[in-house]
C-alpha positions, 0 to 999 in steps of 0.5 A, spaced: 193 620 853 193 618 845 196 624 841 191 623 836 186 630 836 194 634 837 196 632 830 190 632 826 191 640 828 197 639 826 194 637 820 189 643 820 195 648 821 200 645 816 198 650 810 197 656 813 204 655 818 208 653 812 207 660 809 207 663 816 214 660 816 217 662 809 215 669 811 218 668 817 225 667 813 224 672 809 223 676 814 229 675 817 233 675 810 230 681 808 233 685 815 239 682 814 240 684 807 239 692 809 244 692 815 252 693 811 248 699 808 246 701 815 252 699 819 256 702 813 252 709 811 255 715 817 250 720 814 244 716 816 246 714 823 247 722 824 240 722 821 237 718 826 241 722 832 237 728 830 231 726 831 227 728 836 228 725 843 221 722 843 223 719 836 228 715 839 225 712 845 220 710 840 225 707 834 230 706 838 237 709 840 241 711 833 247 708 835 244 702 836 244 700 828 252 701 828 251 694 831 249 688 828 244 686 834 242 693 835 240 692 829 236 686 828 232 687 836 231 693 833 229 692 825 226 685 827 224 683 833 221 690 836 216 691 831 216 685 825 217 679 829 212 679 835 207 682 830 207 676 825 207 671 832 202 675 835 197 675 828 198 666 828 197 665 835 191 669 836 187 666 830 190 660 832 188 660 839 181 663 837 180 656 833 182 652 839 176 650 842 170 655 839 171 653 831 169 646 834 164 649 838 161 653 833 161 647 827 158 642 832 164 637 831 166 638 839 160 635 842 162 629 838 169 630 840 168 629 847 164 623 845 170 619 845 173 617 851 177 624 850 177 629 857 176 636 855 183 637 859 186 633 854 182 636 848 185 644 851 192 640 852 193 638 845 191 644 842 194 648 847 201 643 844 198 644 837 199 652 836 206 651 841 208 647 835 206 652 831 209 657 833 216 654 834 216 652 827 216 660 826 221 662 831 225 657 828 224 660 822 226 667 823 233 663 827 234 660 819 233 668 815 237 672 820 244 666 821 242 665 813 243 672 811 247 675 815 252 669 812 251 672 804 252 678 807 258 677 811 257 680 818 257 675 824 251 676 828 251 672 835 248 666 836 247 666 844 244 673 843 239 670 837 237 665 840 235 668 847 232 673 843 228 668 840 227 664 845 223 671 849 219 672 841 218 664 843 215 666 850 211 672 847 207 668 842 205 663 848 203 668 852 198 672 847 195 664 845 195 663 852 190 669 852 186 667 846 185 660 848 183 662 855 177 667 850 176 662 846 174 655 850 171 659 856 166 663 852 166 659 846 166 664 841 172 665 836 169 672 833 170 675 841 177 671 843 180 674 836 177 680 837 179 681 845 186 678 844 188 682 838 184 689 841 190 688 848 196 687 844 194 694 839 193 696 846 199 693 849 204 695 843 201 702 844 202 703 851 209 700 851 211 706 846 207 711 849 210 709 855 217 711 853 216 717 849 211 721 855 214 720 862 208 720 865 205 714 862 212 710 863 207 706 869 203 703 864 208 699 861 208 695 866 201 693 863 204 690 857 206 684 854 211 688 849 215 691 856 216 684 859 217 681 852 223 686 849 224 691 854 231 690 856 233 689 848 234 681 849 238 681 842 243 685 845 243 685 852 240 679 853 233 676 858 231 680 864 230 673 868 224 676 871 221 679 866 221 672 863 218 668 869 213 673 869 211 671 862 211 664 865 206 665 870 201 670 865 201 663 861 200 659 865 194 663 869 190 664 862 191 657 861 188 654 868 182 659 868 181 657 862 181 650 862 177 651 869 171 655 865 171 650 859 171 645 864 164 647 868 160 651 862 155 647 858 156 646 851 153 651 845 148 646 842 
């Protein structure tokens, strides 16, 4: 297998992935930057132990902002991180194979001594390459910023966190690339996609604040990716596995579809 489609992708991604990377810097700079005001500020942390027990479940325990990494799991990789991964790989693996097959380029593509195994694999590789470059650049805000701020943040929990964020972002492009090279359309793979994981965010959430609805969690991609607090408390390995194995499902039923199914002309 040549790598030629894999890094003309690259090539297609560079620019939106370089500004997808600099906010993720940013984002990990700018959290940083408000964490001595957190850690140092009583009448806050009191604040937030006022707030109601649904409130908590939702924003996190008050205590855990005293830390640096309860902060962060908190601040950065409960809501902002998996978001940003999760808007790139989406779009992304909505253009796997739809945009070719909508702009009557794949057709042309698959003229050339290329399988379609190898067209799925490379941009499969392609958007996985994508999202490292945003997982490293979120490693890069937080150690660079909590460096001008002066506090230590543990490496071996960042990195465990990041390598979870890294496994989420996989799974949700696994999903969209499924969508986008089973059916053909990247209005659909988006769409589907996007409406699971607002489905799936809620649903971990709602699962926390009401008793009642905490099952459904088990339904979401949010539960397996953070709910053990991997900035503090490090990976769940089953919960890890089961992301694995959701990857892999999409990608083979996907791939299994695209394989069997007729062109659009």
């Amino acid at each position: 297998m040549n790598f030629h489609l894999y890094l003309k992708t690259l090539r297609d991604y560079r620019k939106s992935t370089f500004w997808f990377f600099v906010g993720t810097i940013l984002l990990g700079l700018y959290t940083t930057g408000f964490y001595p005001t957190i850690r140092d500020s009583s009448n806050m942390i009191a604040l937030l132990e006022d707030f109601p027990e649904w409130t908590q479940s939702i924003i996190g325990d008050a205590s855990s902002y005293a830390t640096a990494e309860g902060f962060l799991n908190l601040e950065v990789f409960e809501i902002m991180a998996p978001l940003i991964v999760a808007v790139y790989v989406i779009t992304k693996g909505a253009d796997s194979i739809a945009r070719e097959e909508e702009s009557h380029t794949l057709d042309q593509l698959l003229a050339l001594p290329v399988s379609r195994l190898s067209v799925m694999t490379q941009k499969t590789l392609a958007i996985l390459t994508g999202t490292l470059f945003l997982c490293v650049g979120i490693w890069l805000g937080i150690t660079a910023g909590s460096i001008m701020m002066g506090f230590n943040v543990s490496q071996g929990n960042l990195g465990l966190a990041i390598m979870s964020l890294f496994v989420f972002g996989l799974a949700t492009a696994s999903m969209s690339i499924c969508l986008s090279s089973s059916t053909g359309k990247r209005s659909l793979a988006a769409g589907v996609t996007g409406g699971v994981a607002i489905g799936s965010f809620l649903a971990n959430n709602f699962g926390k604040a009401i008793e009642t609805l905490e099952p459904v969690r088990l339904m979401s991609i949010f539960y397996y990716y953070n709910d053990n607090g991997v900035m503090v408390n490090g990976i769940n390995p089953l919960h890890f596995v089961i992301m694995l194995i959701s990857i892999l499902v999409l990608l083979i039923f996907g791939f299994i579809i695209f394989n069997r199914r007729d062109l659009k002309n």
